[in-house]
DSSP file (Angstrom, degrees, kcal/mol; ACC not computed):
  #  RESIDUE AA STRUCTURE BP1 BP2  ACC     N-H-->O    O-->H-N    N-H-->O    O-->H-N    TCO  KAPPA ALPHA  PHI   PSI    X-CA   Y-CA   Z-CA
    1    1 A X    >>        0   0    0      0, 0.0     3,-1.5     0, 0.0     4,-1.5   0.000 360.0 360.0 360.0 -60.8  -19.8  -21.3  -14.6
    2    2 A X  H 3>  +     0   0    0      1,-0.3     4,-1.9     2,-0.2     5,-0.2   0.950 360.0  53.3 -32.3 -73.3  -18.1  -19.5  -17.3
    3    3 A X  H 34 S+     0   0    0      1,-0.2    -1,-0.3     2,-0.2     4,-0.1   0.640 104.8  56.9 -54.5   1.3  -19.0  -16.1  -16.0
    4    4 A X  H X> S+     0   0    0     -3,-1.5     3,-3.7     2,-0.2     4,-1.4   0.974 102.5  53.9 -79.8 -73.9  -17.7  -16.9  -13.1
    5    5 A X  H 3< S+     0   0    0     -4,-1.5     4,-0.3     1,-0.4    -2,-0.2   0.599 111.7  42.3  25.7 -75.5  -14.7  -17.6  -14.5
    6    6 A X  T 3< S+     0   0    0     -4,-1.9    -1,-0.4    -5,-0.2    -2,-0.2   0.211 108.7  54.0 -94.9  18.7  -14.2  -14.8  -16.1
    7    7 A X  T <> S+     0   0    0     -3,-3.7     4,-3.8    -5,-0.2    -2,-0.2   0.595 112.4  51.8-114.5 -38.5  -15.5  -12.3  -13.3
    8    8 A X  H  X S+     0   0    0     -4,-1.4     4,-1.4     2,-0.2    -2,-0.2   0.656 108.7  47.2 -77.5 -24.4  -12.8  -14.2  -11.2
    9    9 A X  H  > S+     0   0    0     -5,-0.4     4,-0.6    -4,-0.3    -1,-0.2   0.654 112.9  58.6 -85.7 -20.0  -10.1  -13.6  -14.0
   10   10 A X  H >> S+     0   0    0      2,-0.2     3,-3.9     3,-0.1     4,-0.6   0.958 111.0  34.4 -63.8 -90.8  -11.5   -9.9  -13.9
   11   11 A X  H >< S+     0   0    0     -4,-3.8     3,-0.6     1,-0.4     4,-0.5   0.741 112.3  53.0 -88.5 -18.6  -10.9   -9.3  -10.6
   12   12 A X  H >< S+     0   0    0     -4,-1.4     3,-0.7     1,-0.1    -1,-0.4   0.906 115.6  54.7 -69.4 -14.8   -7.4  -11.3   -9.8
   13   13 A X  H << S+     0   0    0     -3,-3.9    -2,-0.2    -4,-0.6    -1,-0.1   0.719 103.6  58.8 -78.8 -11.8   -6.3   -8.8  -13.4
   14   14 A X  T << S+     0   0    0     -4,-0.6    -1,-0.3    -3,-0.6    -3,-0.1   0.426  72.5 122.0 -97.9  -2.8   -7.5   -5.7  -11.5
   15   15 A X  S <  S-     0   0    0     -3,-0.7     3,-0.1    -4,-0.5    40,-0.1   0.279  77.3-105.6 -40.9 169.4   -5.2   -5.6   -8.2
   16   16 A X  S    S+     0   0    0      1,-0.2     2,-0.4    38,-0.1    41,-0.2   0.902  91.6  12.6 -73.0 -32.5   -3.2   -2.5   -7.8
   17   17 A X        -     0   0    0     38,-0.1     2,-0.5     2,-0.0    -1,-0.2  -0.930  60.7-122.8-165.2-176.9   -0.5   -4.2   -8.7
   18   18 A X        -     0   0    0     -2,-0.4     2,-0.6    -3,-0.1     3,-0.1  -0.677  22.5-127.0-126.2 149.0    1.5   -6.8  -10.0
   19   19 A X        +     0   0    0     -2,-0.5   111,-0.2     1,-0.2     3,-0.1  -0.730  24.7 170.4-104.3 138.1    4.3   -9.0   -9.0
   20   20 A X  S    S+     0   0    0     -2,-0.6     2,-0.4     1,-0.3    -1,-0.2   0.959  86.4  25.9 -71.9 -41.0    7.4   -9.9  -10.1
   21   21 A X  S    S-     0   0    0    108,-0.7   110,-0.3   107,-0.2    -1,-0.3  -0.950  72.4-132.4-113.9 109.5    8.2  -11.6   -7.3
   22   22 A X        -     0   0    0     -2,-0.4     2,-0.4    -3,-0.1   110,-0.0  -0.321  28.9-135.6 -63.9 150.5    6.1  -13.5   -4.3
   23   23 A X    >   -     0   0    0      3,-0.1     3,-0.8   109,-0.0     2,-0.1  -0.975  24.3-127.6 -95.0 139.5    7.4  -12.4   -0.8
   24   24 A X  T 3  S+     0   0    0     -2,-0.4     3,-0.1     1,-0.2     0, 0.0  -0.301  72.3  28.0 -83.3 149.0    7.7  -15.3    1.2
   25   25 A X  T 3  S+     0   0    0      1,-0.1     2,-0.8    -2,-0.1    -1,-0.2   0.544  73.9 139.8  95.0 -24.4    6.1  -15.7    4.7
   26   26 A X    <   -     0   0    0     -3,-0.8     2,-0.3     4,-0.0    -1,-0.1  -0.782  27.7-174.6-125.1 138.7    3.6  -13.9    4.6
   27   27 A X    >>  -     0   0    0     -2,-0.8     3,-1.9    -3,-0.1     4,-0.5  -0.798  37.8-133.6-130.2 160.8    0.3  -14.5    6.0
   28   28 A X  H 3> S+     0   0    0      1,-0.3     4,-1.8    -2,-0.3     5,-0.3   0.673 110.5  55.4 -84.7 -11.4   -2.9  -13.3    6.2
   29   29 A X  H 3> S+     0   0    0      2,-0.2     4,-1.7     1,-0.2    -1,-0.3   0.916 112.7  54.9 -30.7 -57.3   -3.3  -13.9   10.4
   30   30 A X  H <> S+     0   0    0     -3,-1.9     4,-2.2     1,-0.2    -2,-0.2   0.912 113.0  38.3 -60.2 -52.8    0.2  -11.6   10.2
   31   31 A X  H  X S+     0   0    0     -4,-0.5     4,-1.2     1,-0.3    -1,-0.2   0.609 113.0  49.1 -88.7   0.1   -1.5   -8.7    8.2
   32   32 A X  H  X S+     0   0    0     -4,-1.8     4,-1.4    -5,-0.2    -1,-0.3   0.702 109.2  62.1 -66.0 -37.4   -4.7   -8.6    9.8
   33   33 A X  H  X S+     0   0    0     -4,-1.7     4,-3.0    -5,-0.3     3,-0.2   0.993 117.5  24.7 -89.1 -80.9   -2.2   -8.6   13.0
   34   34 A X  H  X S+     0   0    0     -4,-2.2     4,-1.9     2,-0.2    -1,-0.2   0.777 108.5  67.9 -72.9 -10.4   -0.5   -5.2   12.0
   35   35 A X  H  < S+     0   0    0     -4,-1.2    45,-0.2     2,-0.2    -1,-0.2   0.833 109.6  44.1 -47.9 -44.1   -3.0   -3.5   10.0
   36   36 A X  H >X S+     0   0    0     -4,-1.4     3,-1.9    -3,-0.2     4,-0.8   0.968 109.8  49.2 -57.4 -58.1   -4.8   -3.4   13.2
   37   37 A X  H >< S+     0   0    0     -4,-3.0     3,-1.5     1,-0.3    -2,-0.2   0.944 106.8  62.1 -64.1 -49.4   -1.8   -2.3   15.6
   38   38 A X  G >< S+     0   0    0     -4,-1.9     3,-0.5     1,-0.3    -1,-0.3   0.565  97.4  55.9 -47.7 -15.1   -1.0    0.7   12.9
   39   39 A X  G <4 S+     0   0    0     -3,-1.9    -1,-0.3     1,-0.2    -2,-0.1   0.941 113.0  39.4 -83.1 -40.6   -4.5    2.4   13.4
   40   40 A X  G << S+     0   0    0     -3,-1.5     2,-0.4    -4,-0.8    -1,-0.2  -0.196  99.9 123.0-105.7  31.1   -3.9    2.7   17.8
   41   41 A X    <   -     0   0    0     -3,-0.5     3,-0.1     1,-0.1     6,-0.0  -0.850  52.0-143.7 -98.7 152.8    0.0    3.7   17.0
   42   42 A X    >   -     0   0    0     -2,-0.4     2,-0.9     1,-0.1     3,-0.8  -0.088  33.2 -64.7 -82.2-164.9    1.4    6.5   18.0
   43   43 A X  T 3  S+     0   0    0      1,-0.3    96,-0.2    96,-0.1    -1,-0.1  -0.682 120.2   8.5 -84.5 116.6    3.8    8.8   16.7
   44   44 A X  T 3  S+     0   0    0     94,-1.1     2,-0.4    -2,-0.9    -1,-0.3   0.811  88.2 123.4 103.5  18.1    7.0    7.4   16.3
   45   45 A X    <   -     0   0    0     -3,-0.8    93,-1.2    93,-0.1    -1,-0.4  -0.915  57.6-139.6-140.6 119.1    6.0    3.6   17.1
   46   46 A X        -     0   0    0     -2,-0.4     2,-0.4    91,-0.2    91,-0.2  -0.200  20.4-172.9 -75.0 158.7    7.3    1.6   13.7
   47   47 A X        -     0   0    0     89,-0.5    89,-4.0    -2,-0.1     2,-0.6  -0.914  18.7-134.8-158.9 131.6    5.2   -1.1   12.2
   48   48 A X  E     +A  135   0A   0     -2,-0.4     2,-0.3    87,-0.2    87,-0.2  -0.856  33.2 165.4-106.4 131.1    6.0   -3.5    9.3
   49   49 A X  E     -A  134   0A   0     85,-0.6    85,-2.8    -2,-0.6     2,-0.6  -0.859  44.6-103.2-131.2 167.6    3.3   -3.8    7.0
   50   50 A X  E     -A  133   0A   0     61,-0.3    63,-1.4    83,-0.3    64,-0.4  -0.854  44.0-163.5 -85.2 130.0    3.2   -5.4    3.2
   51   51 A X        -     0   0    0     81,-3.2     2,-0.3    -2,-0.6    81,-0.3  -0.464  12.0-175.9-112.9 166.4    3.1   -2.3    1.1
   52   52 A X  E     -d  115   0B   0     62,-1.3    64,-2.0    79,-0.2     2,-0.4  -0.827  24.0-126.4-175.3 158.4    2.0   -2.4   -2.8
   53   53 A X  E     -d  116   0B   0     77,-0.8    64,-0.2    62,-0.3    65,-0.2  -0.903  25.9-102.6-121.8 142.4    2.2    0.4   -5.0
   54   54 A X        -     0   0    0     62,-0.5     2,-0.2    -2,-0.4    62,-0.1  -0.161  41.1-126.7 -57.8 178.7   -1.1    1.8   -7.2
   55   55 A X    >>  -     0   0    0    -38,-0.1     3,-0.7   -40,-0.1     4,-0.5  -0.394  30.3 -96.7-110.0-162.7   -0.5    0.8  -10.9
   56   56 A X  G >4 S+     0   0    0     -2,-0.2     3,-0.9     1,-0.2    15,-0.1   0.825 109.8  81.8 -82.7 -20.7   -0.7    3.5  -13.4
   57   57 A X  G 34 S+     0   0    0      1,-0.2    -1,-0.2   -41,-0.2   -41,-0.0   0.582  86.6  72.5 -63.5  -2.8   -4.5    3.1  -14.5
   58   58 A X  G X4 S+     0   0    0     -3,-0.7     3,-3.2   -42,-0.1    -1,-0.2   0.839  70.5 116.0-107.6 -38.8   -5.1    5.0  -11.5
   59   59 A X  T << S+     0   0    0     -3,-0.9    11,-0.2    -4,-0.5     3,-0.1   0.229  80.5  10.7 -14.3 111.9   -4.0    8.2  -12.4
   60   60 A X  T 3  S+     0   0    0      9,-5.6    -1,-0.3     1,-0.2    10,-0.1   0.538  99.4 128.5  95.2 -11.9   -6.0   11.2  -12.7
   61   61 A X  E <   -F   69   0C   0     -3,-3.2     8,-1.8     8,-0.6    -1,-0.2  -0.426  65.9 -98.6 -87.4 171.7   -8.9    8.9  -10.7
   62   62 A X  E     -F   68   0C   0      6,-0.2     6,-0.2     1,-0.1     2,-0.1  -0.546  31.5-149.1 -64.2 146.6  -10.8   10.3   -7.2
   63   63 A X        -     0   0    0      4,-1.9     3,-0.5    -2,-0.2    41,-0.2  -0.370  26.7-103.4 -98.9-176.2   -9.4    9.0   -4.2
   64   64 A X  S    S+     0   0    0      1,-0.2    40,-0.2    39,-0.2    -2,-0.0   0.640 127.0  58.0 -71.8 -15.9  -12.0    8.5   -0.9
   65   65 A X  S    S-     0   0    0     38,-0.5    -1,-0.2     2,-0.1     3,-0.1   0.269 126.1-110.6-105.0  18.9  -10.7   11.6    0.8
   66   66 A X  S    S+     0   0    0     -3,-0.5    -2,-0.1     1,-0.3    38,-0.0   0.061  76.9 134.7  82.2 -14.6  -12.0   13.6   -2.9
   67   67 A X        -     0   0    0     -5,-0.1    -4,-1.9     1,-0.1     2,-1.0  -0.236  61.0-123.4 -29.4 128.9   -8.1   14.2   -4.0
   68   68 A X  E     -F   62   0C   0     -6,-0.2     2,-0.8    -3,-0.1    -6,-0.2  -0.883  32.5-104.2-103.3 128.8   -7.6   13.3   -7.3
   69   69 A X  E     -F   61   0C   0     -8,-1.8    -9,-5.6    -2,-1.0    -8,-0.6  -0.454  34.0-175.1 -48.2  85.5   -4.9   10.8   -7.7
   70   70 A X    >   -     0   0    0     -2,-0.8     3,-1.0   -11,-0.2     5,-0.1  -0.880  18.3-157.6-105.0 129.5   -1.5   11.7   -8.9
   71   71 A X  T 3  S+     0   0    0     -2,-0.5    48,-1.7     1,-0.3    -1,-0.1   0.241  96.6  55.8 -77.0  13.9    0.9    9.0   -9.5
   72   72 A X  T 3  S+     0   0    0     46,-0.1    -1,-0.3    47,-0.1     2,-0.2   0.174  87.1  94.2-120.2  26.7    3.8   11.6   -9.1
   73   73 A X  S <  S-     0   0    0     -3,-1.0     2,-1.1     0, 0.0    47,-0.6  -0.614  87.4-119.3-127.9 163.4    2.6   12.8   -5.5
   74   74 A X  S    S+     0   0    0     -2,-0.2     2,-0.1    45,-0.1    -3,-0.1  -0.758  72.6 142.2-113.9  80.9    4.3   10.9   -2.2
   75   75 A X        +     0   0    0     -2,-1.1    42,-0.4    25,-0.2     2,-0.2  -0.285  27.3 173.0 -99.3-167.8    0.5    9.8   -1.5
   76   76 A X        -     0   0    0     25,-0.4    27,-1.9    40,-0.2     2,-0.5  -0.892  20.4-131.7-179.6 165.2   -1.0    6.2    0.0
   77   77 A X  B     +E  115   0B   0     38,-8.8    38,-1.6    -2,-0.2     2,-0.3  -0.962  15.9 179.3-147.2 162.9   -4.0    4.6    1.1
   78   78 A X    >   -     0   0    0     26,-2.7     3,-0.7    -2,-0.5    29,-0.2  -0.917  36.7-120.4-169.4 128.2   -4.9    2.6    4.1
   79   79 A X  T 3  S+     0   0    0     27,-1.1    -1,-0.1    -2,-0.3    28,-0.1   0.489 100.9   0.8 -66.9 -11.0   -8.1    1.1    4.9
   80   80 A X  T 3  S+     0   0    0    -45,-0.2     2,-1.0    26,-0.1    -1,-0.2   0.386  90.6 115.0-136.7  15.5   -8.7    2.9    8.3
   81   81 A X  S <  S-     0   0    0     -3,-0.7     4,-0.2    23,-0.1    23,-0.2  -0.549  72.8-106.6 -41.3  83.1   -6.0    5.1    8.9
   82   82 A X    >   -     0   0    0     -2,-1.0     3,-9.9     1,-0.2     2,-0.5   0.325  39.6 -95.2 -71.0 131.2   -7.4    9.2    8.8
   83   83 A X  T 3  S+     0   0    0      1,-0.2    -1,-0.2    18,-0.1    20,-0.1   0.038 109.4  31.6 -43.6 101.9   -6.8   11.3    6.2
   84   84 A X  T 3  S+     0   0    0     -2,-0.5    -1,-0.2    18,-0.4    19,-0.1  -0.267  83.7 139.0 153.6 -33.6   -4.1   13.6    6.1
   85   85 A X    <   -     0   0    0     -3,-9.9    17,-1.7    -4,-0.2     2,-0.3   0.040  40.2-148.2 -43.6 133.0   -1.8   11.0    8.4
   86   86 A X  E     -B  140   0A   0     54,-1.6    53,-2.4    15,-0.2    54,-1.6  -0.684  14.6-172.8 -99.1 169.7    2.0   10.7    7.3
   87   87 A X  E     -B  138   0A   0     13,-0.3    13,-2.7    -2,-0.3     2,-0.9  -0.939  28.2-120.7-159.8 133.2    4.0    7.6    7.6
   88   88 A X  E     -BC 137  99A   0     49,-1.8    49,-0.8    -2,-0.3     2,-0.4  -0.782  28.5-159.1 -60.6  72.9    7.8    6.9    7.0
   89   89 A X  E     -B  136   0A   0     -2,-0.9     2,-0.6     9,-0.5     9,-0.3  -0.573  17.4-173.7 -83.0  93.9    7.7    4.3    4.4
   90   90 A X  E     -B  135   0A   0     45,-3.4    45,-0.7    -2,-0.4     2,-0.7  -0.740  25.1-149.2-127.9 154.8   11.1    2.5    4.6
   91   91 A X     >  -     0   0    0      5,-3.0     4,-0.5    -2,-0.6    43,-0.1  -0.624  12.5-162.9 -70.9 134.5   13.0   -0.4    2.4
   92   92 A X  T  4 S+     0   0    0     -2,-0.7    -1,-0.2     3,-0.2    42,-0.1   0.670  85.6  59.2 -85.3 -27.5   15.3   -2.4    4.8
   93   93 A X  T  4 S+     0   0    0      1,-0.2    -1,-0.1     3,-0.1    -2,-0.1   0.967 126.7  15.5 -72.3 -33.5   17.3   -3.8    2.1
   94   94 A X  T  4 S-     0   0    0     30,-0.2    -2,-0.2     2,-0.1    -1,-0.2   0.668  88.3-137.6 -89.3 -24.0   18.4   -0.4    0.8
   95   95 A X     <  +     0   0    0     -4,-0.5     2,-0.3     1,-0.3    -3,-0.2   0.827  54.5 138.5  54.1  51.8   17.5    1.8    3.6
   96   96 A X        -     0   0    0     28,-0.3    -5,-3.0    -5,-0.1    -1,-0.3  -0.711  36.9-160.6-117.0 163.7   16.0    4.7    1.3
   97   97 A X        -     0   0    0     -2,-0.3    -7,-0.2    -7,-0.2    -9,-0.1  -0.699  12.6-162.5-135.0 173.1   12.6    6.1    3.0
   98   98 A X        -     0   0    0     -9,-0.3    -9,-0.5    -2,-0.2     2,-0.1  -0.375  16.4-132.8-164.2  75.5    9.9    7.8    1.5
   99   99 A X  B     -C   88   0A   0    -11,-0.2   -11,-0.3     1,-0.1   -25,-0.0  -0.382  28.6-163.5 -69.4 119.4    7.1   10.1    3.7
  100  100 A X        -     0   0    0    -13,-2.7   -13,-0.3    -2,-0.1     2,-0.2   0.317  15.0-146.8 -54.4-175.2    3.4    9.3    2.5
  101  101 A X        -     0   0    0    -15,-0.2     2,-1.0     0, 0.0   -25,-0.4  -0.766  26.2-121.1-165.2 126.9    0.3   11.2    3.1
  102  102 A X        +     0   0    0    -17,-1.7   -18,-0.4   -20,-0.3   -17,-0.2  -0.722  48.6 149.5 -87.3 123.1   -2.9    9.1    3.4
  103  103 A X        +     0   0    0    -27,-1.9   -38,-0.5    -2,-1.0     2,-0.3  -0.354  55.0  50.4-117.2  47.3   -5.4   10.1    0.7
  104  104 A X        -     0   0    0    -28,-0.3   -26,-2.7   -41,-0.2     2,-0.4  -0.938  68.5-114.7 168.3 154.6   -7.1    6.8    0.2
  105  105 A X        -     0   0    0     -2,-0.3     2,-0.2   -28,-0.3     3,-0.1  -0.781  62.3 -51.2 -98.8 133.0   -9.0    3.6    1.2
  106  106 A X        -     0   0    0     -2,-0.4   -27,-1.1     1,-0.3     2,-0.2  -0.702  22.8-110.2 146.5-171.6   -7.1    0.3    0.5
  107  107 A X        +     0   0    0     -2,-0.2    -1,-0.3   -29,-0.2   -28,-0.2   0.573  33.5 177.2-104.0 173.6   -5.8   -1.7   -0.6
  108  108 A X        +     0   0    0     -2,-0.2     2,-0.4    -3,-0.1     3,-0.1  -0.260  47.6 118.0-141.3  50.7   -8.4   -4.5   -0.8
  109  109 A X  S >  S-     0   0    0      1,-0.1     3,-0.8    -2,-0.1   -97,-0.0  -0.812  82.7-101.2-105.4 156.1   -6.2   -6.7   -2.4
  110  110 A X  T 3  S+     0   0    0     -2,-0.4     2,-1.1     1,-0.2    -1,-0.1  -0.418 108.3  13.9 -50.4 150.7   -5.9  -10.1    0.6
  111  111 A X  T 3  S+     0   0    0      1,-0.2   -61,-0.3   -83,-0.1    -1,-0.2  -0.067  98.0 119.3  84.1 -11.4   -2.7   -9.6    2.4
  112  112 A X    <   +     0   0    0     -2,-1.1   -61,-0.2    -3,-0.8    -1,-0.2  -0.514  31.9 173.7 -94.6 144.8   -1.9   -6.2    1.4
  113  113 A X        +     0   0    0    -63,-1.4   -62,-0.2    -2,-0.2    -1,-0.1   0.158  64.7  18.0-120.3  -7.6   -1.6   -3.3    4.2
  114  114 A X        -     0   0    0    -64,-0.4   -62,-1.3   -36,-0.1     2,-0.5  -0.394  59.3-164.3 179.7  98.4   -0.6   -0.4    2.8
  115  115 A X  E     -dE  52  77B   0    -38,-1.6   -38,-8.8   -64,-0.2     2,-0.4  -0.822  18.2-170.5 -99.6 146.4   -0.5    1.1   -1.1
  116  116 A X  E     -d   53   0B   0    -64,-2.0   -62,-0.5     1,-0.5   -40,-0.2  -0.968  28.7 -76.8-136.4 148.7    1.4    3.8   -1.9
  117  117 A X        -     0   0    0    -42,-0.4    -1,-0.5    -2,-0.4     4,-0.2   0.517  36.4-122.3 -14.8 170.4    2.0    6.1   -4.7
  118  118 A X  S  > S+     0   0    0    -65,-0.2     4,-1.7   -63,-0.1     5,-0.2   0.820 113.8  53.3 -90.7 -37.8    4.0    5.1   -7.8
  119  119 A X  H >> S+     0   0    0    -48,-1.7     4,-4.5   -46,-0.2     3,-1.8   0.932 109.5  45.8 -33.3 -71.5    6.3    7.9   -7.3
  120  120 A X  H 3> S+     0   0    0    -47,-0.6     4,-2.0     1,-0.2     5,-0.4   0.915 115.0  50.6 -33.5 -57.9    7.1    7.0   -3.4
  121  121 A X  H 3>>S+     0   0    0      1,-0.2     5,-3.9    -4,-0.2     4,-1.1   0.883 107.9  53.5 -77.3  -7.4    7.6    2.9   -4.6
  122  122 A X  H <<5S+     0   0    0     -3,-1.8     3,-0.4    -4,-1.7    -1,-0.2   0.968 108.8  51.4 -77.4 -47.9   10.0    4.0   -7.5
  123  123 A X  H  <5S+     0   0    0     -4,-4.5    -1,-0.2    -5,-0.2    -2,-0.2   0.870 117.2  34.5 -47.1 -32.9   12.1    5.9   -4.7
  124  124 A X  H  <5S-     0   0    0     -4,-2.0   -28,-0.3   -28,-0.1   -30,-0.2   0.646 116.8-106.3 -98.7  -8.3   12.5    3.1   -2.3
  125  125 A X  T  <5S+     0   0    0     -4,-1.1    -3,-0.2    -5,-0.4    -4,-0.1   0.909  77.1 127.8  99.3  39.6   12.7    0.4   -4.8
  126  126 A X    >>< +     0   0    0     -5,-3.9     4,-3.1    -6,-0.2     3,-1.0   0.431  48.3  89.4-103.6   2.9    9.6   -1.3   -4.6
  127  127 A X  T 34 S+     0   0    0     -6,-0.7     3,-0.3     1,-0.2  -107,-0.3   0.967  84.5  53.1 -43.3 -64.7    8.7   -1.2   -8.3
  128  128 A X  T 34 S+     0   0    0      1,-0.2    -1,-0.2     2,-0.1  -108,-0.2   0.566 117.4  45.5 -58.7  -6.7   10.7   -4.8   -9.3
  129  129 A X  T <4 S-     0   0    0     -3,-1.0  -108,-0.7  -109,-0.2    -1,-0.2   0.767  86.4-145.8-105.7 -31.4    8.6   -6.5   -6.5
  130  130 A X  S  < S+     0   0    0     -4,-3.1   -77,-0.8    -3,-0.3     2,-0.2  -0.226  81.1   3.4 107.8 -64.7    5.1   -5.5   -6.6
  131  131 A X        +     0   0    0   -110,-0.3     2,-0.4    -2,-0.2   -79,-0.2  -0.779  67.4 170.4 177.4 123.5    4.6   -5.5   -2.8
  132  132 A X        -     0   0    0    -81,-0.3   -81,-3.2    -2,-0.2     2,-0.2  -0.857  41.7 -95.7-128.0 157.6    7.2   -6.2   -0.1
  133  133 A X  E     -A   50   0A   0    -83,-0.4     2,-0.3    -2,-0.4   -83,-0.3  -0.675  49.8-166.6 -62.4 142.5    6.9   -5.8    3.8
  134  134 A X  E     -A   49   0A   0    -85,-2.8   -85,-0.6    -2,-0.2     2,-0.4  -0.817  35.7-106.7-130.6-176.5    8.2   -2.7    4.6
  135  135 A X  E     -AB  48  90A   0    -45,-0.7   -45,-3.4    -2,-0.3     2,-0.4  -0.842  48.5-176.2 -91.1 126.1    9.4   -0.8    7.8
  136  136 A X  E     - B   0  89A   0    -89,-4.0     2,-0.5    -2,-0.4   -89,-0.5  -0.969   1.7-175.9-141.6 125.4    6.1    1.9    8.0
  137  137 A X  E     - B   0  88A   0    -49,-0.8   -49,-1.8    -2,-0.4     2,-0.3  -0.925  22.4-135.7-117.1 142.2    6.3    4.8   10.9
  138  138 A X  E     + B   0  87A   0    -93,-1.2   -94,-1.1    -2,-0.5   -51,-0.2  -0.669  24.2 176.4 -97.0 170.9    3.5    7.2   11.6
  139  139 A X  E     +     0   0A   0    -53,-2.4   -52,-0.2    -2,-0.3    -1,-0.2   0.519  65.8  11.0-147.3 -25.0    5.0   10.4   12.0
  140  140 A X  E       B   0  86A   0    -54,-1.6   -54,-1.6   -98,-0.1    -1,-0.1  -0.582 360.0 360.0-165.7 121.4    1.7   12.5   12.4
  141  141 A X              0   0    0    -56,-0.2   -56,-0.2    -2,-0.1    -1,-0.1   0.285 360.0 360.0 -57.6 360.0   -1.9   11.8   12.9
């Protein structure tokens, strides 16, 4: 029971990242629901998905596509999305954008759809939240 415990305090400590803030609303029927539609989108077809940002520990690590992970690069990852795709990351409360490049698998935190660099979350202002829905466009496959 103990280890359990602590394997389970392990793994909620390891997420990509953390929140200040809950977003409200969202559920996991909903991101299962766009994760999906984002794979069979075209170019130019918007999607909102909950975005999360890598933390810092990540730095300097391999990604899945063999890319080594720099937290200053406008990278992301997204569990079946192919590597190389960009997408138009944008905040709706501010209306700053940010174009990704997927170089990664994830995120394989529950509810999460889409992490992206920490450079990219500082521009659009997702740092103080952790992980927000955002407006996410593919822009080339």
């Amino acid at each position: 029971m103990k280890k359990l415990i602590i394997l389970l305090i392990a793994l909620i400590s390891f997420g990509c990242a953390t929140a200040k803030y809950q977003t409200k609303g969202l559920h996991a029927k909903t991101h299962f629901k766009y994760a999906t539609k984002i794979e069979n989108a075209r170019a130019g077809k918007a999607m909102w998905l909950v975005t999360s940002y890598y933390s810092t520990k990540f730095n300097g690590r391999k990604t899945a596509s063999g890319e080594v992970y720099n937290m200053f690069d406008f990278t992301c990852a997204h569990k079946k999305l192919p590597f190389g795709t960009k997408l138009k990351v944008t905040n709706p409360e501010n209306n700053k954008s940010v174009v990704v490049r997927v170089t990664d698998r994830g995120p394989f935190v529950k509810g999460r759809d889409l992490d992206i660099s920490y450079a990219a979350a500082k521009k659009i202002g997702l740092i103080k939240y952790g992980y927000k829905k955002f407006k996410v466009e593919v822009l080339k496959k």
